[in-house]
C-alpha positions in Angstrom: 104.3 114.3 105.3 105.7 110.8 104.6 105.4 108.6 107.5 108.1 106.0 107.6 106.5 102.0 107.2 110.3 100.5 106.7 112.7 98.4 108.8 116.4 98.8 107.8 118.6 95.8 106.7 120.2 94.3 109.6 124.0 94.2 109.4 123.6 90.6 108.4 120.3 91.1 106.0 123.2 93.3 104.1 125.8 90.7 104.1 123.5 88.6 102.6 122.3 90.9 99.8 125.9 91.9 99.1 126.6 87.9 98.9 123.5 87.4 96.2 125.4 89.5 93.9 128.7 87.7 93.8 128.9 85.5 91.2 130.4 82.3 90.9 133.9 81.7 90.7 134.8 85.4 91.2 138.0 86.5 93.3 137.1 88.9 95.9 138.7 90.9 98.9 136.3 92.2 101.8 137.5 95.2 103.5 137.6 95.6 107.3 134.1 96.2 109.3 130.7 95.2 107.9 132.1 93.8 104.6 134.1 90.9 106.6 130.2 89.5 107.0 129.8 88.5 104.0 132.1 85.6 103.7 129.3 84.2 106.4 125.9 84.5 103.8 127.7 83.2 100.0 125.1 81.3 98.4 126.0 77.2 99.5 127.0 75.8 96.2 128.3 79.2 94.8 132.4 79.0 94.6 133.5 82.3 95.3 137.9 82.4 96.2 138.0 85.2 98.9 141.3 87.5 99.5 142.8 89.3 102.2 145.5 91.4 101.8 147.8 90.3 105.3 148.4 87.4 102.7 145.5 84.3 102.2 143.4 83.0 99.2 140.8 80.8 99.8 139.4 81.9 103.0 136.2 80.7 104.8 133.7 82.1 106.9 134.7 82.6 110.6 135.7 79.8 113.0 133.2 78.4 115.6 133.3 79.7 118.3 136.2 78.2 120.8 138.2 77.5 117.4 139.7 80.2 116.2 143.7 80.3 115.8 145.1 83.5 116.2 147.5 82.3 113.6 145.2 82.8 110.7 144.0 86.1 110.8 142.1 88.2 108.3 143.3 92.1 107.5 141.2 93.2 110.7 143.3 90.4 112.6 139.9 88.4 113.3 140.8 84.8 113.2 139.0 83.3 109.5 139.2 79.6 108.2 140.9 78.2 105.2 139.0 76.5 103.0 140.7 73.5 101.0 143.0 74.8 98.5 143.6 77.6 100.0 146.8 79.6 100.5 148.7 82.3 102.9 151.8 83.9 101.1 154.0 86.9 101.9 152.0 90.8 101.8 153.8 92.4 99.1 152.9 88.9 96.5 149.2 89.8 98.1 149.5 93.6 96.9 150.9 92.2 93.6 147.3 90.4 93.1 145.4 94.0 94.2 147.4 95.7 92.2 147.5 93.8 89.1 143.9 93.7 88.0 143.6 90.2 89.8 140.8 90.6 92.0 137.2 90.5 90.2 135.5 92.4 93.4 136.1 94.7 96.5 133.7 95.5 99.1 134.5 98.4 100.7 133.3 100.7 103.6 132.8 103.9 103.6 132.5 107.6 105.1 130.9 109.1 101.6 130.6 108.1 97.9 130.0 110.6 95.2 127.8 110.0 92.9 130.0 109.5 90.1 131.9 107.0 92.4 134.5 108.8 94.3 135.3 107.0 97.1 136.4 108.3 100.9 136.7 106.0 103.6 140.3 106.5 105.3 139.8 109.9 107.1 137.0 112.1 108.5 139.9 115.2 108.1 138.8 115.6 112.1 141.6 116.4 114.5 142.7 113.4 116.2 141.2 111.2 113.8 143.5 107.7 113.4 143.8 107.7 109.6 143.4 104.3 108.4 144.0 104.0 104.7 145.3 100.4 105.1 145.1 98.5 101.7 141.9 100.6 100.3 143.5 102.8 97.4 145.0 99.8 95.9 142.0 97.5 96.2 139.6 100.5 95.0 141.5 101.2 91.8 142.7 97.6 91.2 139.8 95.8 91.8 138.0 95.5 88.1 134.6 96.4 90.5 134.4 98.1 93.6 131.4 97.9 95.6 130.7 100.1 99.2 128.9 98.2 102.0 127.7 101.4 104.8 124.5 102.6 106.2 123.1 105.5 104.0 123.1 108.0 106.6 125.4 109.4 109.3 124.5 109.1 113.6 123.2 112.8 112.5 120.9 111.8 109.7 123.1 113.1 106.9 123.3 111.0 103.7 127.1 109.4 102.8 126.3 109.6 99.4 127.0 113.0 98.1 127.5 115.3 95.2 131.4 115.7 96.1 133.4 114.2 98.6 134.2 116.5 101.2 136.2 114.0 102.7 140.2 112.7 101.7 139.4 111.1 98.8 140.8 106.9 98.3 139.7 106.7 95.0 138.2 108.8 91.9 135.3 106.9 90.0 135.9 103.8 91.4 132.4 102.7 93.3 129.9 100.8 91.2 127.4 100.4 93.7 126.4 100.9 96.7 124.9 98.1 99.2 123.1 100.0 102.1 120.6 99.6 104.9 118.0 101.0 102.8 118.5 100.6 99.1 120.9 99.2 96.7 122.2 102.0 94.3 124.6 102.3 91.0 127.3 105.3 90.9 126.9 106.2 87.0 128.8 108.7 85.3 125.1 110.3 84.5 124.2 110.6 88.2 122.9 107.6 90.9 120.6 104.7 89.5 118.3 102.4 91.9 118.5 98.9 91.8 116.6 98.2 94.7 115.1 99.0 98.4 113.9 97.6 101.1 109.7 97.0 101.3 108.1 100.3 102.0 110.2 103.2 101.2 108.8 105.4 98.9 111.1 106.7 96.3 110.4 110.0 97.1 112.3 109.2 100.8 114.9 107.7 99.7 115.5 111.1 97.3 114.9 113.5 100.0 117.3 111.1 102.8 119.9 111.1 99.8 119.2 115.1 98.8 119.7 114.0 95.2 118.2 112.5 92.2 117.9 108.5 91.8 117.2 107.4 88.3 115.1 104.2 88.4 
């Protein structure tokens, strides 16, 4: 038997290794939840130009605490900054920029990925579930890369990386990667491919937490 020597990413240790991989001067949009974080751990020095679909370019990281205005809200309606330069414009122009191939990277959460990519993060399918689909199937498809921000495993220890989606699907072959708690990992068409994980995990683990092959 394995014995488990790991510590999970915190929810900010993942922010931060989602941030290392943005690269300079690329246009991004972070999705509601965990991937919000983010805009708090970019590199200093690094100029990334973040997006939110309600309508802004150019957004900072979140307000001190005792300044926030309620007026400049992110998609999740949590009051963000505006860095200088930036911009707030009318939703459908935002869309426009989802939609048209403008945005270099999304970062996404999620309730499963398959490993060829398919993304479903809007609905469980349980009864009296809120579906919340919000701006996700345009950002997944219009974004030239999507990447999924999530633990790797359920409150019942089941992976969210599967096979097949058993979920309402957002998006067909749309994830590139997958940031998680435990391990970074690329959706290829030829199956899932490790980039990294955190110190002390055995590859074998990960494999038998995932239930499927990861390609170093």
């Amino acid at each position: 038997m394995i014995m488990a020597t790991y510590t999970r990413r915190t929810k900010d240790q993942l922010a931060a290794r989602v941030a290392q991989d943005i690269f300079d001067g690329a246009v991004v949009n972070l999705g509601i939840g965990q991937p919000t974080l983010v805009a708090n751990h970019l590199p200093a020095g690094r100029e990334v130009i973040l997006h939110s679909e309600n309508g802004i370019l150019g957004m900072g990281p979140a307000p001190a605490e005792g300044s926030e205005d309620y007026d400049l809200i992110n998609a999740g309606k949590q009051p963000v900054t505006l860095l200088p330069g930036g911009a707030f414009f009318h939703h459908a122009d935002s869309f426009a920029m989802m939609r048209g191939g403008h945005l270099d990277i999304c970062v996404l959460g999620a309730f499963q990925v398959s490993v060829t990519g398919d993304l479903a993060n809007w609905s469980t399918g349980e009864e009296g579930a809120i579906p919340a689909v919000g701006g996700a199937m345009d950002l997944a498809i219009g974004a030239k890369q999507t990447w999924v921000m999530m633990d790797l495993l359920t409150k019942k220890g089941e992976s969210k990386i599967v096979e097949k989606c058993t979920y309402p699907l957002t998006g067909i072959g749309c994830v590139k990667r997958v940031y998680s708690d435990l391990a970074t990992i690329e959706c290829t068409p030829s199956g899932l491919k490790l980039i990294d994980k955190v110190d002390g995990l055995e590859h074998a683990e990960l494999e038998r937490l995932v239930g499927l092959p990861i390609a170093v």
